[in-house]
N, C-alpha and C positions, 0 to 999 in steps of 0.2 A: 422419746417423748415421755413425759413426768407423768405418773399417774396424779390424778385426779378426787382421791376417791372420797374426799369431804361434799362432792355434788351429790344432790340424789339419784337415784337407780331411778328411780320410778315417781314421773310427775301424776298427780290423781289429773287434772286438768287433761291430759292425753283422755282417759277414759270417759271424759264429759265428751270430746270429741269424738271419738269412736263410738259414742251412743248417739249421736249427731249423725254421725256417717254413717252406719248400719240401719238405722231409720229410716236416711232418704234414701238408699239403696232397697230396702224394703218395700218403701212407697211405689218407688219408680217399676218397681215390679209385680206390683200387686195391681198395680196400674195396668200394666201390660197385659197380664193373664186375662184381667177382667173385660178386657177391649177387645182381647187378642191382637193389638197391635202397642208399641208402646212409643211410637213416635209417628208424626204426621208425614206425607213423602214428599218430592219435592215435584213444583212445574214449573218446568224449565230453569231459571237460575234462584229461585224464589220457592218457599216453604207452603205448601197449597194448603192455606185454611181451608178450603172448600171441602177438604176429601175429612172433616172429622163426621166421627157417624151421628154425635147430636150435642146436644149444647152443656150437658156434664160435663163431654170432653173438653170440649175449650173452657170452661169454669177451671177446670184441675188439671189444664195441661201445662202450668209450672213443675207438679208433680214427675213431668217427662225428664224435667232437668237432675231427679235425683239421681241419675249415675254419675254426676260430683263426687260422690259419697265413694266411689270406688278413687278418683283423683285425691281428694285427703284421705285415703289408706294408705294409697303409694308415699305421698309426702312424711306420714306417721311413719309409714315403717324406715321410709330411709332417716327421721331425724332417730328413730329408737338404735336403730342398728349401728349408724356412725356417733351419737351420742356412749353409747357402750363402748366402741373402741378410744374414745378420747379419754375417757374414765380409765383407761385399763394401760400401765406399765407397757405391758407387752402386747404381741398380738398371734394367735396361734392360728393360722389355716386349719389345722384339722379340727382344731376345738370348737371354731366359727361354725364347720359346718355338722360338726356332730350338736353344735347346742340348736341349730337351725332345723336339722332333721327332725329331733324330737318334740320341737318346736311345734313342725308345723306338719309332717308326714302319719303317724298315729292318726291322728283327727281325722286327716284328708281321706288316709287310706279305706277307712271304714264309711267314711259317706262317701267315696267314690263306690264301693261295692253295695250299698245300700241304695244308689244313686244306681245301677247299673239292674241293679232285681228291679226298682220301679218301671225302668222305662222295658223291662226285657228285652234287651240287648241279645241279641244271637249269638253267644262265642262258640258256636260248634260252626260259624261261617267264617271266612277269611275276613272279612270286612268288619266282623264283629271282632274280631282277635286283635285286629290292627285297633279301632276305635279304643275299645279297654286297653291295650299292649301301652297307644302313646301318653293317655289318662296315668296311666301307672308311673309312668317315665316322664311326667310334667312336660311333653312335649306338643300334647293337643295342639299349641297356638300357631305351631308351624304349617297345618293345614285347612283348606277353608273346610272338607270336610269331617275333620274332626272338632273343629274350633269351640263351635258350640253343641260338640257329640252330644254325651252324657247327660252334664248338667253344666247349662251355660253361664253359669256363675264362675267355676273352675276354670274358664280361660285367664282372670286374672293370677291364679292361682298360679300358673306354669309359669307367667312373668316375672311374679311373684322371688320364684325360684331361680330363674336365671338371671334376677339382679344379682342372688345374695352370688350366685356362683361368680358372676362380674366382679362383685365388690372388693375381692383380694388386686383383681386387676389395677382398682381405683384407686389404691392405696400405693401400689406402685405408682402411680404416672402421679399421685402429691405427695409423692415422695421426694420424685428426681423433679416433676414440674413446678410444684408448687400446686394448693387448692385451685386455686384462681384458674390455671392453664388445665387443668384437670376436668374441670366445668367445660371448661373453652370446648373442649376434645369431644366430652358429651355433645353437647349442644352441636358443634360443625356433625359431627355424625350422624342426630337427630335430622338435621337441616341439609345435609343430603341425601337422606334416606325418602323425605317427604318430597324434595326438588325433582330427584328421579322418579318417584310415586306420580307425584303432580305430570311430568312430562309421559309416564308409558302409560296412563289412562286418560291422557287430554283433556285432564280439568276433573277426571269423576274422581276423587279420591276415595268417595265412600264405597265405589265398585269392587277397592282390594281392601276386605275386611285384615286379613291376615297380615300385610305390610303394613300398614297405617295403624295398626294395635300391635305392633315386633316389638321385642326390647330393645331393640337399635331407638329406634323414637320413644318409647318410653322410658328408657335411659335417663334419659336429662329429668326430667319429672320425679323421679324415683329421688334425685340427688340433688333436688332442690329440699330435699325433706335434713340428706345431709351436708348443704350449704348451711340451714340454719341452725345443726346443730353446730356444726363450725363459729357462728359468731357469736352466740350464745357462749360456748365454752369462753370465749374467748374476749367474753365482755366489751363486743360490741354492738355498735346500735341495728335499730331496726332492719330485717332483709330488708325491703323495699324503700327506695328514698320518697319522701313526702307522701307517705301513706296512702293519704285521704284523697288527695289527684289520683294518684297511681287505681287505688282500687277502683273508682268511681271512672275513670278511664277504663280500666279492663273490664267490670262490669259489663260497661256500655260497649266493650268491642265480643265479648263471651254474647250478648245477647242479639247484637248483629250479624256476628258469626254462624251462632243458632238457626237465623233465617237466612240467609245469605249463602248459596250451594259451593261458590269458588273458595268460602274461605272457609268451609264447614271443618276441614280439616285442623284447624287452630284449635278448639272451643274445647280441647281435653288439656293441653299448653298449659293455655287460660285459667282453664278452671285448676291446675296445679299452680299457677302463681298464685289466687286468689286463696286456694287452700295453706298455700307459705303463709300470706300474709293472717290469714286467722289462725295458726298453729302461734305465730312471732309474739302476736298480739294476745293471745291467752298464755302464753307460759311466761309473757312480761308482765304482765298483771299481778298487784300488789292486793289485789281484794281479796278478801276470805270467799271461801266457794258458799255460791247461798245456795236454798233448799232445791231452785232451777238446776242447778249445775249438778248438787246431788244427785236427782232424779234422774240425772243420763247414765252416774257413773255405771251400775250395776247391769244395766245392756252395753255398756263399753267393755266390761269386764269376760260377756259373755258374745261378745261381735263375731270372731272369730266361727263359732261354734253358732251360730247362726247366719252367719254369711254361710257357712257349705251348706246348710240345709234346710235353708228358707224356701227356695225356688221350686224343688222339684216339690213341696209340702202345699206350698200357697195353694195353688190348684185343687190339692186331693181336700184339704180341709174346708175349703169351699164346697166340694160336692158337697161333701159329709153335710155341710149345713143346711143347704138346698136339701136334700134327701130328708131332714127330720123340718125341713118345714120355711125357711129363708127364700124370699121371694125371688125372683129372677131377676125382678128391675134393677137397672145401675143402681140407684139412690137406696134400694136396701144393702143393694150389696156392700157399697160403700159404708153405710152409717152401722149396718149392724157386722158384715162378713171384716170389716177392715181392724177393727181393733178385737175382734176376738180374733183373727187367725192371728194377729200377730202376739197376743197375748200364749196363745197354743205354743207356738214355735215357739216364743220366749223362753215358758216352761221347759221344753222340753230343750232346747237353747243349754240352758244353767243345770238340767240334770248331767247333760255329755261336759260341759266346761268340769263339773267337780268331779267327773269319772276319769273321761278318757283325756282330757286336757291334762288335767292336774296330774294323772296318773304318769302321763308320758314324760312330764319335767320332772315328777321325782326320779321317775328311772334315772332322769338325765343326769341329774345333780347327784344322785349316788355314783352313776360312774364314774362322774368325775371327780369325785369326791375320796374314790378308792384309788386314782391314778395319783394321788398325792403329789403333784408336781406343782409348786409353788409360783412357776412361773407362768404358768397355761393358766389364760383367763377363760372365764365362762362367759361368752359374748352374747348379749341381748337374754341373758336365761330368764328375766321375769315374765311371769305368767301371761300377764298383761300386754307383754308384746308382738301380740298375733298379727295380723294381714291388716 
């Protein structure tokens, strides 16, 4: 494969999206904590308006949909990650996962143990050694009781990691299949991993947390992010054919899906096409970035370093407010707890990005840098390309 290297590393438009995405992931949990619930349950095959606890809720329960925000991460990371390798001459498994490591291990590692003093986890008990042991080893997602151990943000985080471990696999099968059969393989995987889900729980899909969120099914999702960078490189037209049907069709089946129990299990799918199609559609855009787009970049920059440690923070900085004086009712919490917690985190967000983020990719880039080997690429190494 010809290297590339006249593209850019690094689109700014990614980082308007990624302060897009960490936002509504933000929302959607700042939502939750506040409720103590972050979605409505369901009666019988249908989504029970009835059980919200008052009419705030339904006002702001679009806000339920911001776990999108985690769907356009997956899609980001698989177009940054296969975008890297189309740019690069060669392609080095060890170098993929040492640049990956430092990428994204450092960061994790320290709000997983920071994450672990909050909740005080028991590691002088078995069950607490196992919980931190799989945390450590990015395997939480494989149980439902560890799934959302720690800090239940970190379950995509283990997925995260065993895409990029898959991804050498991917490279083989469009190698020998071609891109096209390569997707194909994804997706029939996907689509029998959900088929057999669908038949051993009789319709409940959402009862097996830990099968219905595997990387078997989130597979195909991940690699729609590197579908697009595929035709991109390669100066073709839009992913999706006739757009504007297409989206306004899935729209309308993501928000039916939404309320509809049999097909609840689509609406993560969904919202990955829909996230293709705004990824397609911002990095084909010929417009200058206006002062809107600016204003995301710098939470895109720091998403990463605020996705590990928004979650277990939201809560404690709300007490903190309530204690010096912040009312109890929804509507203060909302109008005064919502943009100052997220403002807190933010801060403290971009202090860990210029420390421990930044700190980790230079190690990276110096090691690699002393291995002098002309042929070893450094894959996905810009800063900007976290979770």
């Amino acid at each position: 494969m010809a290297s590339d290297e006249s593209k850019p590393s690094h689109l700014d438009r990614l980082d308007v999206l990624r302060g897009i995405a960490i936002f509504a992931v933000f929302a959607y949990h700042f939502f939750g904590t506040s409720y103590g619930m972050d979605h409505l349950p369901w009666r019988g095959l249908w989504i029970d308006w009835s059980a919200a606890p008052d009419r705030l809720f339904l006002c702001l329960f679009p806000v339920m949909f911001g776990w999108v925000g985690v769907a356009l991460f997956f899609v980001l990371s698989g177009f940054c990650i296969h975008w890297s390798f189309l740019r690069r001459a060669t392609f080095s498994t060890s170098g993929f996962y040492r640049a990956r490591f430092w990428r994204i291990y450092p960061p994790y590692l320290i709000a997983l143990v920071a994450s672990t003093l909050l909740v005080r986890l028991d590691l002088s008990s078995g069950a607490g050694l196992f919980q931190f042991g799989t945390h450590l080893l990015l395997v939480h997602n494989f149980s439902a009781e560890t799934f959302y151990g720690i800090n239940p943000a970190f379950w995509s985080l283990a997925a995260e990691c065993q895409f990029y471990l898959a991804y050498p696999l991917f490279l083989w099968l469009r190698a020998r299949l071609g891109f096209g059969r390569a997707m194909l393989s994804a997706l029939v995987l996907a689509t029998a991993v959900r088929v057999g889900l669908v038949l051993w729980t009789s319709g409940d899909v959402t009862s097996s947390l830990v099968l219905s969120s595997s990387p078997a099914v989130l597979w195909f999702d991940w690699l729609l992010g590197a579908y697009l960078a595929e035709r991109l490189h390669d100066g073709r037209s839009a992913a999706l054919p006739a757009a504007r049907p297409t989206v306004i069709g899935l729209s309308g089946l993501f928000l039916f899906a939404s309320c509809f129990k049999p097909i609840s299990f689509l609406t993560f799918t969904i919202a990955s096409l829909l996230s293709t199609y705004l990824v397609d559609r911002c990095l084909r855009s010929r417009r200058a970035l206006s002062w809107w787009d600016r204003m995301w970049m710098p939470l895109g920059l720091i998403s990463y370093s605020f996705y590990l440690w928004h979650q277990p923070l939201i809560g404690r900085v709300v007490k903190v407010l309530h204690l010096i004086g912040l009312p109890e009712t929804k509507g203060w919490v909302f109008a005064v707890g919502f943009p100052v917690t997220f403002f807190v985190i933010g801060g403290f967000s971009a202090l860990l990005y210029l420390t421990i983020e930044r700190g980790a990719i230079l190690i990276k880039n110096r090691r690699t840098a002393l291995q002098l080997v002309p042929s070893s690429p450094v894959v996905a190494g810009s800063p900007q390309e976290g979770v």
